[in-house]
Every structure is written in C-alpha cells, then in structure tokens.
N, C-alpha and C positions, 0 to 999 in steps of 0.2 A: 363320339358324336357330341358335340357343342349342344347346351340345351335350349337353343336358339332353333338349329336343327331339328331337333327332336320335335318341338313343339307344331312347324311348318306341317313336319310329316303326319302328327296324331290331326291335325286341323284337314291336312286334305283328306285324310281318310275319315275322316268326319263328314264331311262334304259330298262323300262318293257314297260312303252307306246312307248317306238319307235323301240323296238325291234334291238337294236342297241347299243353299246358303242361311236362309232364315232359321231352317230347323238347326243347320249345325251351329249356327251362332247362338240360340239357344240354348243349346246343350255345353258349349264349351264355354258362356257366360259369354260370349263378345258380342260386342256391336256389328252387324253384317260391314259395315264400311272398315272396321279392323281386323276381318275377320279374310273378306274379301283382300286387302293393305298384306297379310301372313300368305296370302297363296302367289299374291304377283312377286312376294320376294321367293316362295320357293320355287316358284317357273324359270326366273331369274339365275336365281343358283345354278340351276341344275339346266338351261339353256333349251327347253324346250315346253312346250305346250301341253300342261296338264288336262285340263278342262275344255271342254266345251260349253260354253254361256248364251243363253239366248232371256230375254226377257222374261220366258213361263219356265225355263228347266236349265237343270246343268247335270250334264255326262260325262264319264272319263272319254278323253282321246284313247288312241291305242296304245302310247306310251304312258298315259294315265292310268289304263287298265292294267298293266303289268305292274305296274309300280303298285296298284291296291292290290292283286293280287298277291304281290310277295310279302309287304311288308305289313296288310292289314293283319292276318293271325299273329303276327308278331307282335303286336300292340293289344290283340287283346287276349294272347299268353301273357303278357306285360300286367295287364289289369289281374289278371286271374289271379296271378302270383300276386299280386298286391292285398287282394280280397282276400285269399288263404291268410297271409301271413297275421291278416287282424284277426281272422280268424269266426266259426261258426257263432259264436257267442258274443261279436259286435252285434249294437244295436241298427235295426235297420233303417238305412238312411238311403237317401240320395237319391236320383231317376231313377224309375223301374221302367223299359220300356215292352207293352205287350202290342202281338199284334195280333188279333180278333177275328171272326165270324161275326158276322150284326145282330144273327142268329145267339151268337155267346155273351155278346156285350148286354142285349135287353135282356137274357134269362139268368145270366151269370154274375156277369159283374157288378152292372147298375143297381141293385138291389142290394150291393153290399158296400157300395164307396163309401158310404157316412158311415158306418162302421168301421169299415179300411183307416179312412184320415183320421178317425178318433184317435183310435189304439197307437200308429203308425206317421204321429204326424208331422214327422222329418221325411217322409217317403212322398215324392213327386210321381204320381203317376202319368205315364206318356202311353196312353192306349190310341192306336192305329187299329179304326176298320177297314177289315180288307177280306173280300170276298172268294179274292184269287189267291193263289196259292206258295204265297212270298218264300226266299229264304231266308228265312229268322237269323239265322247265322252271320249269313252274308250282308242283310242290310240293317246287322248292330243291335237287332232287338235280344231282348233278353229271355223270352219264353215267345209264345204261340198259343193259339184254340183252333183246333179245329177238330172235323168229325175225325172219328179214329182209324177209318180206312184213307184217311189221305195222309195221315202222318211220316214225315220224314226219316228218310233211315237216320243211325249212329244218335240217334234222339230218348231222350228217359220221359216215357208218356204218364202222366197221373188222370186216371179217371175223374172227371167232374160228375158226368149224366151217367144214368143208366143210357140202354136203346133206345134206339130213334125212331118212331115211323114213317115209313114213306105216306103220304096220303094222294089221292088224286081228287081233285075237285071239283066242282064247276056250280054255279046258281042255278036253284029251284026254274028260274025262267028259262034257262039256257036249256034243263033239259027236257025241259016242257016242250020246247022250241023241236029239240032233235033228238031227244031219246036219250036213254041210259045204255055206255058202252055195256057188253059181258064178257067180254075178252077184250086184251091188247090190242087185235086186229082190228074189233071195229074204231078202233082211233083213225083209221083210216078214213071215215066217213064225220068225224069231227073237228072243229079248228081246234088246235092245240098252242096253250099260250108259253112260250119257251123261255131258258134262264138261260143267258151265256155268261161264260165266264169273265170274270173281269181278266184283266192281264192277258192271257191267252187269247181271248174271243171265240172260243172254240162254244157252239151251241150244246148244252148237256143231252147228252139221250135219257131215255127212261128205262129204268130196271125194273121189269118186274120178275118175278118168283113165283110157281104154285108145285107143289108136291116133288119137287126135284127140276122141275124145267124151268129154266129162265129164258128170258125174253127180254132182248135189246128193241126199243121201237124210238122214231126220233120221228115228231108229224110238223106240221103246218098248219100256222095259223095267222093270225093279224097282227100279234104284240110279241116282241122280240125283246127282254129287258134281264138289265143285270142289276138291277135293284128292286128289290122287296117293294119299296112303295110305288112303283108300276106295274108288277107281275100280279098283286094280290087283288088289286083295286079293280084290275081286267078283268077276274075271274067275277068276282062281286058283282062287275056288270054287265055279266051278261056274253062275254066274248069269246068265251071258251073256257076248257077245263088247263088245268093248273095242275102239276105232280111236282111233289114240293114235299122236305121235313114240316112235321109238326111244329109248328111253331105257333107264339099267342096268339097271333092275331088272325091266321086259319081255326086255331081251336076254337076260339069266341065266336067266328062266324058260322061254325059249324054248330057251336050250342046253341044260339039262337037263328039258327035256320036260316043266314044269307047263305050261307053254302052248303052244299047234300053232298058225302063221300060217296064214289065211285068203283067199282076193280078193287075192293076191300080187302077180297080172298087173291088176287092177284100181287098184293102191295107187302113188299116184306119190310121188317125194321132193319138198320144199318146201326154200326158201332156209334156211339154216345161220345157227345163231348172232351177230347180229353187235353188237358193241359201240356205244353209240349217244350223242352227245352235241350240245348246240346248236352249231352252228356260228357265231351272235354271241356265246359268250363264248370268251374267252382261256385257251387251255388251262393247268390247272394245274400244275407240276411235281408233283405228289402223282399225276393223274390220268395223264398220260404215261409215270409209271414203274410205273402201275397195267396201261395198255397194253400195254407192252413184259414184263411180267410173263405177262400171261395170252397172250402172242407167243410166250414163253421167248425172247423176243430177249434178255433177263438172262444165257441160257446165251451167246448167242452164234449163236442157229441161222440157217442163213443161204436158209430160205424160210418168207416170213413172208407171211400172209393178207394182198388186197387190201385197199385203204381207198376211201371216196368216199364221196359225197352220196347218201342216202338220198333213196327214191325211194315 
C-alpha cells in the first residue's frame, strides 16, 4: 500500500468514528476543505461512494460501512503497536479522547483539569458528554465513565466512586399539593417526571428494591427530558417527583429544603462510577496519567479505588 493510500484510508476512518468532518479534521490536523479534497480522491480510487453528506451529518454508505468495519481495528492494531513500541515509560502526550456521564464530568473531571494540564501539558483533552450509552471502541474514544452496571463487556473498569443512590424526589409544594408516596404503587396516583435515553430514546423505568423484592414501575407525567437541566428544574417546581442518582445539584436542593426525599426505604444504591477502557488496546501514557489523575494518586494518596474487568 502506497502511503498516499494508507493515509485516504486512516482519514476515512477518521470521518466515520466521529461522525464528523470537522472533528476528524481536527484530529488529523487538516483543514475540512483537504481533508474533505483526501476522501473524494479515495471514492475516486476505489469507484464508489463512501459517505453519505448532508449539511448537519455524515454516515457510512453500506459499502462505507464494510469497508470501516474491516479495516478500522486494523489501524488502530496499527496505533497500538505503535504506542507499545515507545513504550510505558514515554511521556504522556497527544489527544486523549473521553467520553462521559454529565453526571462524571461535573463530579469527576472538572475539578481536576487545572491540575491535569499542569502536570500533563502536552496532553490535549477531547472529552464528549454523553448520556447514552456509545461504543468507546467503535467511535475511537480512548476510555469511557460510566455507572458500573452499564459497562461494556471485554472492557478493564477502574473504580472512580464508591455507590450511588438512587434518590426519588419531588418539592415541599408538590407534596403538599398530593401527598407523600409509601410504596412504588402509589406513583400511580402522581405525575412522574421521566429521563429518556439519549441515543436509544427509550424512557428509563424506576428500580426500586426493599428486603429482597424489587420493583420495575415506569409512570406519567408532564416532563419527558434527557438532560439534567430540564429534569431537575421540573421537580424544583413543582411538577412532579424525579428518581434520579445523587447527584450535586439534587443533594443542594435537598440540603436546603427545595426538594424532600421520598420511597427512602424503597431506593437502593447502584455500582459507582467507573473508568472504562478496551482491554485489547495498549494503554496510553496520556490515558494512565489521566487515571492516576482522577485517583489523585498525582497527590500521592495512598487508597485508591479497585480496578478489573468489567462485567
């Protein structure tokens, strides 16, 4: 393969994992207009229609899609071996790209970049929020956060959080208004404000737990939303109760009395945080001292969350 060739190829599979011209042009240092100039000659070459382009997106064709499927682990078996060969003991450099919980980026990350870029400041962080549940793999990222019961198989998880609680919640007026559930069932007589999934669209049901019995309930109510800052701001006023992780901006409301917990003894905790990356590639020095960053093992601390193979 001529490295005229070669280079077409890493560009489209550039393209297809981030579902983007800008970002991949970003990433491979071009300008979208040369970058865009490298895919019409390999459509060219090779005589048929990679992409699909429209003004807001671009998709593999179906000859597109075969063609990322076969040759994209090829290239980044290609990078792996690259990264080995310099070896664990290079300095960490280059893009790291994570992709996040919104939930993990305000408790986890954001509190530690200024430290991150200090120590680390060849290291280009590329964090993606993302609510839904991506393949890290498949579209090129280099690790993952998410809760621990959603983690991908053939994956090496590092704990970040301890457990999580579930909380249920609703405003002091709201249940002024209609009462305090005592079981799951009476959600049946309250609106209930729902999270759907990004990507999927699928609406979450609610898990609760008490002394061995669980309980799947999925209710109705007025606010339907897959972002934090319309889910939480409903409950605050007034709309209905909210079942949701802990998170800051529920616990503040709950310390200072916008919001009363509900179904306390019904609400079980779920696995914590945990860092997540494939375990066939070679870990990066950029991504190890991404690790050891959100560990504060950089400080030096000397109990640090388990690691292993997601499950």
């Amino acid at each position: 393969m001529r490295g005229a060739e070669f280079a077409e190829l890493k560009a489209f599979v550039a393209v297809v994992d981030r579902a983007s011209f800008a970002r991949a042009a970003d990433h491979l240092g071009l300008s979208r207009s040369a970058l865009s100039q490298v895919i019409r000659q390999l459509e060219s070459r090779l005589g048929v229609r990679l992409l699909n382009r429209t003004t807001r997106s671009v998709s593999p064709t179906e000859p597109g899609r075969r063609l990322h499927e076969r040759i994209a682990p090829m290239l980044r078996d290609m990078d792996d071996a690259v990264a080995q060969a310099v070896g664990a003991n290079a300095r960490a450099a280059g893009t790291l790209r994570i992709n996040t919980l919104s939930m993990a980026a305000r408790k986890v990350i954001a509190p530690r970049l200024g430290r991150f870029a200090k120590a680390h400041p060849e290291v280009v962080l590329d964090i993606v929020i993302d609510d839904g549940l991506s393949d890290i793999a498949g579209e090129g990222f280099d690790a993952g956060i998410r809760v621990g019961g959603r983690l991908q198989k053939d994956m090496v998880a590092v704990r970040l959080t301890p457990d999580i609680e579930l909380l249920a919640v609703a405003s002091p007026d709201y249940l002024a208004r209609h009462g305090e559930p005592r079981t799951p069932a009476d959600l049946n007589h309250h609106a209930c404000i729902n999270w759907r999934f990004p990507g999927s669209g699928k609406v979450a049901g609610w898990e609760f737990k008490k002394k061995g019995k669980a309980v799947e309930f999925l209710g109705e109510g007025t606010v339907i939303s897959n972002h934090q800052d319309i889910v939480v701001p409903a409950a605050l006023q007034g709309l209905g109760i909210f079942y949701a992780y802990n998170d800051e901006g529920i616990a503040d409301a709950l310390q200072d009395g916008r919001l009363k917990r509900v179904l306390s003894d019904w609400s079980p905790s779920v696995p914590g945080l945990y860092l997540y990356y494939s375990s066939r590639r070679y870990m990066l020095p950029a991504l190890r001292a991404f690790i050891d960053c959100l560990l504060d093992r950089d400080l030096g601390s000397k109990d640090h969350p388990t690691s292993g193979s997601a499950r």
